[in-house]
C-alpha positions in Angstrom: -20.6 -34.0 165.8 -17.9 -30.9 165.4 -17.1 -29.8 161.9 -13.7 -28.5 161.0 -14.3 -25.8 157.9 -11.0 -26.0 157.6 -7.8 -27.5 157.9 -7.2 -27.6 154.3 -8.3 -23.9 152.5 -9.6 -21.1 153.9 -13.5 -21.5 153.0 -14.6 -18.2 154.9 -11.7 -15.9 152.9 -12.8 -17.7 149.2 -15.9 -20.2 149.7 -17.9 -18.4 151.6 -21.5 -18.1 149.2 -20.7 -22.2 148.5 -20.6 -23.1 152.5 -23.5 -21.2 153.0 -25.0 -22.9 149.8 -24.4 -25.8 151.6 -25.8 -25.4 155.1 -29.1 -24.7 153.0 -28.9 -28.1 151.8 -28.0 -29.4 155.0 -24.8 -31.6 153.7 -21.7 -31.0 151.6 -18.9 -33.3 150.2 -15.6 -33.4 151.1 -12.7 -35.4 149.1 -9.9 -37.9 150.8 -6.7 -35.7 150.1 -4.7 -39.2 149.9 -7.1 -40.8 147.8 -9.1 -38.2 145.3 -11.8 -40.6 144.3 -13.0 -41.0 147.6 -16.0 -38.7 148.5 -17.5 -38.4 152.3 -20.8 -37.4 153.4 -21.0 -34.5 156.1 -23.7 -33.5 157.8 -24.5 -29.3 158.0 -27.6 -30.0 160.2 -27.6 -27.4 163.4 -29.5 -31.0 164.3 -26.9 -33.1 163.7 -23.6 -30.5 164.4 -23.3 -29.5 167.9 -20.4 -26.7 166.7 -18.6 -25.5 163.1 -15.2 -24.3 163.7 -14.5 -21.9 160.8 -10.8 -21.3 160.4 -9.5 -18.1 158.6 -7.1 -15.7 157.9 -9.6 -13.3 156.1 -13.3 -14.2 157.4 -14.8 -11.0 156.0 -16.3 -12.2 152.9 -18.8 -14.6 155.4 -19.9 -11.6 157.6 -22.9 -11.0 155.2 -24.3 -14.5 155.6 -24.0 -14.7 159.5 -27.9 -13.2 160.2 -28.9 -16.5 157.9 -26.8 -18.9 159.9 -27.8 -17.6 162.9 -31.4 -17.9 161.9 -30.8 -21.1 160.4 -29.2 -22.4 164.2 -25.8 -22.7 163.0 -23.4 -23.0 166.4 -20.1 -21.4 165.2 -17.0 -20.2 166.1 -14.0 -18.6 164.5 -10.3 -19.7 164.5 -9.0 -16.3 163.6 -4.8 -16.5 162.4 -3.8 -13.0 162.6 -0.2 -12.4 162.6 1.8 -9.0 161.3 4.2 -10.6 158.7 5.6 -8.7 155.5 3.4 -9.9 152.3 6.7 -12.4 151.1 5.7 -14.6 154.7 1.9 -13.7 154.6 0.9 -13.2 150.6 -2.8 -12.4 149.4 -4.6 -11.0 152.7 -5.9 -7.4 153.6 -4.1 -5.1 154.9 -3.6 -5.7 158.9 -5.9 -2.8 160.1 -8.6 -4.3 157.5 -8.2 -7.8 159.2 -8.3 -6.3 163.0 -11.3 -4.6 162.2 -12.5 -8.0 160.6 -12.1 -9.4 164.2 -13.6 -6.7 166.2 -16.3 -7.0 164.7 -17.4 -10.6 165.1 -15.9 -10.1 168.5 -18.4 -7.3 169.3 -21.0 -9.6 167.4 -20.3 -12.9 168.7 -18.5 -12.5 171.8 -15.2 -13.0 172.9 -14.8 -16.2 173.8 -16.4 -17.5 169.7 -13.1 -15.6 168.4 -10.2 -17.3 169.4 -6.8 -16.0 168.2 -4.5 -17.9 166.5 -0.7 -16.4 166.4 0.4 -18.8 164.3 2.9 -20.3 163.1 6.1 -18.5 164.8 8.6 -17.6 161.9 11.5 -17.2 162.9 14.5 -15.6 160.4 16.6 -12.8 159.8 13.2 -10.8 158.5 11.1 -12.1 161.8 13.4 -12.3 164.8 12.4 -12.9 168.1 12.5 -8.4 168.4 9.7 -8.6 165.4 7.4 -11.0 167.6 7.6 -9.1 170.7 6.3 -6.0 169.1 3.7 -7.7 166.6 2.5 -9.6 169.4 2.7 -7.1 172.1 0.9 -4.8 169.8 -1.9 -7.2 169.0 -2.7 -8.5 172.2 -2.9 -4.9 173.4 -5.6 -4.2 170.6 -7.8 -7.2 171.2 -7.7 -7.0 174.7 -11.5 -7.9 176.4 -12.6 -9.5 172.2 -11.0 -12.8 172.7 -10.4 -15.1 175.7 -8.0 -17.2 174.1 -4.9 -17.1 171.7 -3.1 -20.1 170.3 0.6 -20.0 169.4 3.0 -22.6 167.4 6.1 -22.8 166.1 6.4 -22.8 162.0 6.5 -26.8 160.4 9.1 -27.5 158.0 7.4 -29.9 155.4 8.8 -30.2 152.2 6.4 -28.0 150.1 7.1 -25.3 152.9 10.5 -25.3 152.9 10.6 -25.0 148.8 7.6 -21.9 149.3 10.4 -20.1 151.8 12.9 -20.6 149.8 11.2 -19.3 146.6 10.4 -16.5 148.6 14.1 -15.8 149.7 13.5 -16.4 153.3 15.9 -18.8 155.6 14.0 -20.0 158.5 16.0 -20.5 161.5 15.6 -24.2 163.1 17.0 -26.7 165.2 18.6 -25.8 168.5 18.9 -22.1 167.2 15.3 -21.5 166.9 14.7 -23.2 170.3 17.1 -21.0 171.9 15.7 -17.7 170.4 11.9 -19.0 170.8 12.3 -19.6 174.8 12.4 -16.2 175.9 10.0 -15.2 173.3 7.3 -17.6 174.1 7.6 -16.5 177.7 6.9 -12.7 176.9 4.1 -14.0 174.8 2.9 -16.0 177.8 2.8 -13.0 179.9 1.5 -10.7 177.9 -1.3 -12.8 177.4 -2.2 -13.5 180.8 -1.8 -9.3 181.5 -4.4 -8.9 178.7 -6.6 -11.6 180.0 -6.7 -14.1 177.6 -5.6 -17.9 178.5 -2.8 -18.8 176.1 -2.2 -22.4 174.3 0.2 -24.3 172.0 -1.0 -25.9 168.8 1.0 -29.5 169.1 4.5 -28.8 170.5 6.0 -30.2 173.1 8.5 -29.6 175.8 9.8 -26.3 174.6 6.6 -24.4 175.1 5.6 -26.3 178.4 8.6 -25.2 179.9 7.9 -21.1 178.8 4.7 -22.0 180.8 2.4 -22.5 178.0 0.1 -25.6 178.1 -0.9 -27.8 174.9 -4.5 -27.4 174.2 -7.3 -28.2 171.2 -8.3 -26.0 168.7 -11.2 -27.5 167.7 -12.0 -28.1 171.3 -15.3 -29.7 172.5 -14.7 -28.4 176.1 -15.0 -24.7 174.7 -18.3 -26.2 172.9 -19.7 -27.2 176.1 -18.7 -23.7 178.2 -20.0 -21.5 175.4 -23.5 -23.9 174.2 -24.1 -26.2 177.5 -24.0 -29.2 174.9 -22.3 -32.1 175.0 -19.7 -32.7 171.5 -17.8 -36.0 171.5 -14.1 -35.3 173.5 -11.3 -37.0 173.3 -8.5 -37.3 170.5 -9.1 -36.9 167.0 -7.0 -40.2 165.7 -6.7 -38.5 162.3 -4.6 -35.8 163.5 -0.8 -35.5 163.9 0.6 -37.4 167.6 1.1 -34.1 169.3 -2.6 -32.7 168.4 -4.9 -32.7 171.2 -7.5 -31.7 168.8 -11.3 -33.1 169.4 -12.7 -35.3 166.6 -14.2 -33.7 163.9 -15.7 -33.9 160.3 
């Protein structure tokens, strides 16, 4: 079994002490975001869980705890999103350096390939233009050069709520066949620079527009990455739960 910590909240930035807590016990709780009252079972067991995918923006405040999870055979990996945007785009993290530092770190710790990058999602607007991605991206692939092996990219999702956050914010996004004209050329710089830094690059479920700037779909919680960095088998395939495009393995 892979566990996603998670999709929903960043538990390594703000629940850090509780999943720890929790891999004690061996089991947490997780709520049905569609239906409240409905509480599922997950197994923490290093018996039971072949990997933990721990997703962050700000994983600094779990760095204490990793001798215990180690010691307590935790497999896990980091699915580090670390982008350059101005605080209205990107509120409430550390400073950039702060978060760099974050990832050399486990990098140096872990390895490179148990950090993957996430550059993610794409904004583009008159505050983030294609320009700003080229140098925010060219800048930090040149800095984590050899402490990651991969780096997954995506274009920003307009649902409702963020739409209504953007717009509180004062930011228009650009979309429709504007965006995909200025994110072509920009997704093929990004595709070469990551290749000239020597990290394999992947989209997070897109389509078309990215496969023809060279950049293959992949899975971010990925049970073929389980199996080069463990040996162990995880259960593959498609997580059903997941939107159509997501090539995601299943997960908890």
């Amino acid at each position: 079994m892979l566990v996603s910590a998670s999709r929903r909240t960043d538990i390594p930035a703000f629940y850090a002490e509780w999943f720890v807590s929790r891999v004690r016990e061996g089991w947490c709780l997780t709520r049905n975001p569609f239906r409240p009252s409905l509480l599922s079972r997950v197994s923490l067991d290093p018996a039971e869980v072949e990997a933990v995918f721990l997703w962050s923006k700000n994983p600094a405040p779990i760095l204490p705890f990793l001798d215990e999870l180690d010691g307590r055979g935790l497999r896990y990996l980091f699915l580090f999103t670390l982008n350059d945007y101005p605080p209205a785009l990107e509120p409430g993290v550390p400073p950039l350096a702060e978060r760099l530092d974050t990832f050399l770190r486990l990098s140096e710790r872990l390895g490179a390939r148990r950090v993957v990058w996430r550059y993610d999602p794409i904004v583009l607007s008159e505050a983030t233009p294609p320009a700003f991605h080229l140098e925010r991206f060219g800048a930090l692939a040149e800095a984590l050069e050899g402490k990651t092996e991969r780096v997954i990219v995506s274009l920003l999702d307009m649902y409702r709520k963020t739409r209504r956050r953007l717009a509180a914010a004062g930011v228009e996004v650009w979309e429709g066949e504007k965006a995909e004209r200025e994110a072509e050329p920009l997704l093929r710089f990004m595709r070469g620079t990551a290749e000239e830094r020597g990290m394999e690059i992947q989209s997070c479920a897109e389509g078309s527009l990215f496969a023809g700037a060279g950049i293959p779909p992949g899975a971010c919680v990925d049970a073929g990455l389980v199996r080069r960095i463990w040996g162990i088998s995880a259960p593959g395939g498609k997580d059903k739960g997941q939107r159509p495009a997501c090539l995601c393995s299943p997960s908890r």
